[in-house]
NUDREN-661030 format. One record per residue (C-alpha): x, y, z; residue number from 1. Coordinates in steps of 0.001 Angstrom, whole numbers. Layout:
BEGIN
<mise><xx>X</xx><yy>Y</yy><zz>Z</zz><i>NUM</i></mise>
...
END
This chain:
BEGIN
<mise><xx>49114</xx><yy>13414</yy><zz>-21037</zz><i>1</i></mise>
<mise><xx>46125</xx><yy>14132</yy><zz>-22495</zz><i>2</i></mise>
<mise><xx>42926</xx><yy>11721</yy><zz>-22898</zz><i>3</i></mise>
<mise><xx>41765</xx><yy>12254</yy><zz>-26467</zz><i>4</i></mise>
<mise><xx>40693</xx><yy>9689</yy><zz>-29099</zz><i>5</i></mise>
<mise><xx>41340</xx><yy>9715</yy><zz>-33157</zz><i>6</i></mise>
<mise><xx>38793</xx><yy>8626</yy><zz>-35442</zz><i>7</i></mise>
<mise><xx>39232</xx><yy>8711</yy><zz>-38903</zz><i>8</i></mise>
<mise><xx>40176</xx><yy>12465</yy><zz>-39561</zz><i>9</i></mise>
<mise><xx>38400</xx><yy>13932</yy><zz>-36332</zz><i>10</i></mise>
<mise><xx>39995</xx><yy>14210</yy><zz>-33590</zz><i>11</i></mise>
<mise><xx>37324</xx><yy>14501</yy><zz>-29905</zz><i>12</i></mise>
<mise><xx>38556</xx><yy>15291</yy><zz>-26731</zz><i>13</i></mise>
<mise><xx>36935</xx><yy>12829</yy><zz>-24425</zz><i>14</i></mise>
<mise><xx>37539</xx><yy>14694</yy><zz>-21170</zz><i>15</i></mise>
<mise><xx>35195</xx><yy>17940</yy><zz>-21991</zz><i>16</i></mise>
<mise><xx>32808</xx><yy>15418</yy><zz>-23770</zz><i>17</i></mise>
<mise><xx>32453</xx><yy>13193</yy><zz>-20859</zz><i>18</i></mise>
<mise><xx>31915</xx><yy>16324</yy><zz>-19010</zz><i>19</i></mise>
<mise><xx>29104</xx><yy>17782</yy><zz>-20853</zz><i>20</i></mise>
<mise><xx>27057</xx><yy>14345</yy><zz>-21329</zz><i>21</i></mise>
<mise><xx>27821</xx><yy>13271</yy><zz>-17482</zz><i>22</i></mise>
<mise><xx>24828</xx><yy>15894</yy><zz>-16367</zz><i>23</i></mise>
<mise><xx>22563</xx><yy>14335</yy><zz>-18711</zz><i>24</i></mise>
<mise><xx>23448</xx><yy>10363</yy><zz>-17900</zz><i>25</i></mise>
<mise><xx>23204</xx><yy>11481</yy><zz>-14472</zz><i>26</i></mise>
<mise><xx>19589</xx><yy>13014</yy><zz>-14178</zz><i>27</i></mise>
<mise><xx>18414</xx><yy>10067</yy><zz>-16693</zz><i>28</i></mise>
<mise><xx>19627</xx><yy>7502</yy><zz>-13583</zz><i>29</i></mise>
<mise><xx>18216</xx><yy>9592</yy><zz>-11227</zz><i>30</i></mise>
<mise><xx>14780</xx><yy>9287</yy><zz>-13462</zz><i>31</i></mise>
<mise><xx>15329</xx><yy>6115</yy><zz>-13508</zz><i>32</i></mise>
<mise><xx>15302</xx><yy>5122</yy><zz>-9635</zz><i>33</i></mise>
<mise><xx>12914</xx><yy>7325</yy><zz>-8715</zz><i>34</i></mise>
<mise><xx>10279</xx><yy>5689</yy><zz>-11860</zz><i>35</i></mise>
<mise><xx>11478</xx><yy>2461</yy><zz>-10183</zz><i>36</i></mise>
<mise><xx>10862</xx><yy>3458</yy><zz>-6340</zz><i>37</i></mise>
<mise><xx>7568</xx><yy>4997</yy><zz>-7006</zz><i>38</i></mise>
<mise><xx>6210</xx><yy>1964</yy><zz>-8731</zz><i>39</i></mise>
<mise><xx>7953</xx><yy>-255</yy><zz>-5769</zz><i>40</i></mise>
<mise><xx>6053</xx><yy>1777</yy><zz>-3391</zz><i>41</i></mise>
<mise><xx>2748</xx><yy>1960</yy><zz>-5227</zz><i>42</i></mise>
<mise><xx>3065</xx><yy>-2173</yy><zz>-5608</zz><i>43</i></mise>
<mise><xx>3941</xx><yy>-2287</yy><zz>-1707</zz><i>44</i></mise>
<mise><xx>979</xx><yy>-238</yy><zz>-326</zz><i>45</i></mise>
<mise><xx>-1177</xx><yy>-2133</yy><zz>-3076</zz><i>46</i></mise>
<mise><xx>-197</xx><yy>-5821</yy><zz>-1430</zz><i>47</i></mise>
<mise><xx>-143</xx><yy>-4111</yy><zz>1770</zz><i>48</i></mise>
<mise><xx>-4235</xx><yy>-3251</yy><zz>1193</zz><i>49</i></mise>
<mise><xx>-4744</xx><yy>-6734</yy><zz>-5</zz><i>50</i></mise>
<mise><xx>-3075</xx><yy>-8710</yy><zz>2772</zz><i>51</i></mise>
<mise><xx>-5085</xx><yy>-5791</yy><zz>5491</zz><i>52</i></mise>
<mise><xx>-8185</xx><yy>-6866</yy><zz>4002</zz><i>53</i></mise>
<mise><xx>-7563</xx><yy>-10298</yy><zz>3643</zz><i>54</i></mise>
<mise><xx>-6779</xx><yy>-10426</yy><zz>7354</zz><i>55</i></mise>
<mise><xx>-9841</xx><yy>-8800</yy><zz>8215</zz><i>56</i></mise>
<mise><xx>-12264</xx><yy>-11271</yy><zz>6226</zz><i>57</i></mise>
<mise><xx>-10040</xx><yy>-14255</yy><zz>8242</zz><i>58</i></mise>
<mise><xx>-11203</xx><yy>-12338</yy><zz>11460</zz><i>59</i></mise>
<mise><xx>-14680</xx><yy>-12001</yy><zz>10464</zz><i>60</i></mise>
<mise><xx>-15003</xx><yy>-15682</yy><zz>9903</zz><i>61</i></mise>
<mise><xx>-13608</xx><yy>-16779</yy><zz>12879</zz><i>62</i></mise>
<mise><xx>-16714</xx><yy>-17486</yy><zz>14759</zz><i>63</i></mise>
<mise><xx>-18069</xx><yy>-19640</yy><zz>11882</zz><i>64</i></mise>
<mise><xx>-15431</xx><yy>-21372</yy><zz>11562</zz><i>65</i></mise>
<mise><xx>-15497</xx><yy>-22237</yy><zz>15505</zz><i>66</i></mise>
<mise><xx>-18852</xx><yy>-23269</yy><zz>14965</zz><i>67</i></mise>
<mise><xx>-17738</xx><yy>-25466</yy><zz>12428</zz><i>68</i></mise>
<mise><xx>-14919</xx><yy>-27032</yy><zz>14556</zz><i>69</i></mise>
<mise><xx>-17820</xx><yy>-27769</yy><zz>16893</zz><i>70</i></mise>
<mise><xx>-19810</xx><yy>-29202</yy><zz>14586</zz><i>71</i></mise>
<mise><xx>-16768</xx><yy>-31559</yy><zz>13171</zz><i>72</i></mise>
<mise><xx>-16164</xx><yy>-32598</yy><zz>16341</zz><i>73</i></mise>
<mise><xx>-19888</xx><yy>-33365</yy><zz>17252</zz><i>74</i></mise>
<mise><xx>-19697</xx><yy>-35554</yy><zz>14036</zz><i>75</i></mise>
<mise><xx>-16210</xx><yy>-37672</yy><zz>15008</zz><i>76</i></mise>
<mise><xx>-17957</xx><yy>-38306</yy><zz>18438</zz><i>77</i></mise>
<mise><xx>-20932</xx><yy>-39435</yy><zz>16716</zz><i>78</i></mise>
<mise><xx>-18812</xx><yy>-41540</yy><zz>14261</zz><i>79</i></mise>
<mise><xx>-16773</xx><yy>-43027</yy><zz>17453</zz><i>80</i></mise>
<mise><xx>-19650</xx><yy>-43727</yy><zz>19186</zz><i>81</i></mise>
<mise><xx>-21873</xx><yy>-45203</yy><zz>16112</zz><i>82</i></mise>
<mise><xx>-19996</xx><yy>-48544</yy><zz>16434</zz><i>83</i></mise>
<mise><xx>-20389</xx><yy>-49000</yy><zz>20041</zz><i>84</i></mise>
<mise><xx>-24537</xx><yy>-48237</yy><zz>19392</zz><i>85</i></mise>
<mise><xx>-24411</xx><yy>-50831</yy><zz>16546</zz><i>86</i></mise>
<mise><xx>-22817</xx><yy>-53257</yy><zz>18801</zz><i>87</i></mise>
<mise><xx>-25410</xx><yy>-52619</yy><zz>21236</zz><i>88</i></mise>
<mise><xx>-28606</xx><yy>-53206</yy><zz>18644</zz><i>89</i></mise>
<mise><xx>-27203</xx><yy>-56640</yy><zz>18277</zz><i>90</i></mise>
<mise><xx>-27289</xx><yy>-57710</yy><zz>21073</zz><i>91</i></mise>
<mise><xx>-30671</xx><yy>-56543</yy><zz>21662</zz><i>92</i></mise>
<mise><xx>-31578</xx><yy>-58057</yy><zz>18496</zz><i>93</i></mise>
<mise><xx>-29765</xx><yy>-61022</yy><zz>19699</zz><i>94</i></mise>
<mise><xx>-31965</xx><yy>-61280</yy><zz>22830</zz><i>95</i></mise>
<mise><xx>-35159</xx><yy>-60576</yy><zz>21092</zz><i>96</i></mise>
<mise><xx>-34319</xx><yy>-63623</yy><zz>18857</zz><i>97</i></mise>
<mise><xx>-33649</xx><yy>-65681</yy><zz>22006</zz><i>98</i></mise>
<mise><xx>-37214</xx><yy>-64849</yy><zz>23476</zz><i>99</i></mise>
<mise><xx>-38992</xx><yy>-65237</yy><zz>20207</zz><i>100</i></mise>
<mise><xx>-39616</xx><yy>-68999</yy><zz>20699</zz><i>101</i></mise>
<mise><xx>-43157</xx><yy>-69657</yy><zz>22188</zz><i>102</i></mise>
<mise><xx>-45081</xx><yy>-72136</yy><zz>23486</zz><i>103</i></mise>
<mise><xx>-48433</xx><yy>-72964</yy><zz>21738</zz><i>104</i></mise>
<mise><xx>-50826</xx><yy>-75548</yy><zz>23548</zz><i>105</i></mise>
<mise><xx>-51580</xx><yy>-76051</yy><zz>19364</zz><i>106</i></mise>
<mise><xx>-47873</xx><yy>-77550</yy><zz>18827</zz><i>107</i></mise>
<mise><xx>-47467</xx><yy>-81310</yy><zz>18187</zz><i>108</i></mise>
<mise><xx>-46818</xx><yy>-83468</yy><zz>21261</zz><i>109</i></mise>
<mise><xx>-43545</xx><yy>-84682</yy><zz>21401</zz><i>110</i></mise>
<mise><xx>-41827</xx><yy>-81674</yy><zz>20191</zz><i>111</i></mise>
<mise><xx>-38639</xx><yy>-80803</yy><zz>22549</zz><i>112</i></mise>
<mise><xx>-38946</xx><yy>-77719</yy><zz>22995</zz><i>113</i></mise>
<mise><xx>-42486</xx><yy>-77628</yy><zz>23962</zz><i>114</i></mise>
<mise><xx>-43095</xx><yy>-76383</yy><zz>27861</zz><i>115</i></mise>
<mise><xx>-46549</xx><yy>-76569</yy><zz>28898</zz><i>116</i></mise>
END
């Protein structure tokens, strides 16, 4: 049996035409993928550039940035200790406000707390 088709009063083989246009589909897919792999590999070694030099700028800033962790942690010790100093001031304050009292040979007689 042959493969053929009928429209209106022409009659077209479809074997020989399938044929003759399969070269021509074929090289146009074959243009195809290799348009689409080139641009896949130009957008890979692109990102790959990117992500190389974005690596390297991370390496060249990790001594600042361990000179920053220093630093932070310099400041949380600080911060830690700033409540025990605080604590400490008043109870100097505290004493100093204890000791302040004095004894004047000018105060009035009778006053309690007057030691000669």
């Amino acid at each position: 049996m042959k493969i053929s088709c009928v429209i209106g009063h022409l009659h077209v083989d479809t074997r020989p035409l399938r044929q003759a246009l399969s070269p021509i589909t074929q090289r146009a897919v074959d243009d195809i993928k290799a348009s689409v792999l080139d641009a896949a590999r130009r957008e890979a070694t692109t990102t790959m550039a990117r992500y190389k030099r974005r690596n390297e700028t991370l390496a060249r800033r990790k001594e600042g940035l361990d000179a920053f962790v220093q630093f932070a942690r310099a400041q949380a010790d600080a911060v830690a200790s700033h409540a025990a100093h605080v604590d400490d001031a008043v109870t100097v304050d505290g004493l100093y406000e204890v000791r302040s009292i004095h004894w004047s040979p000018y105060d009035p007689v009778g006053v309690v707390n007057a030691d000669p």
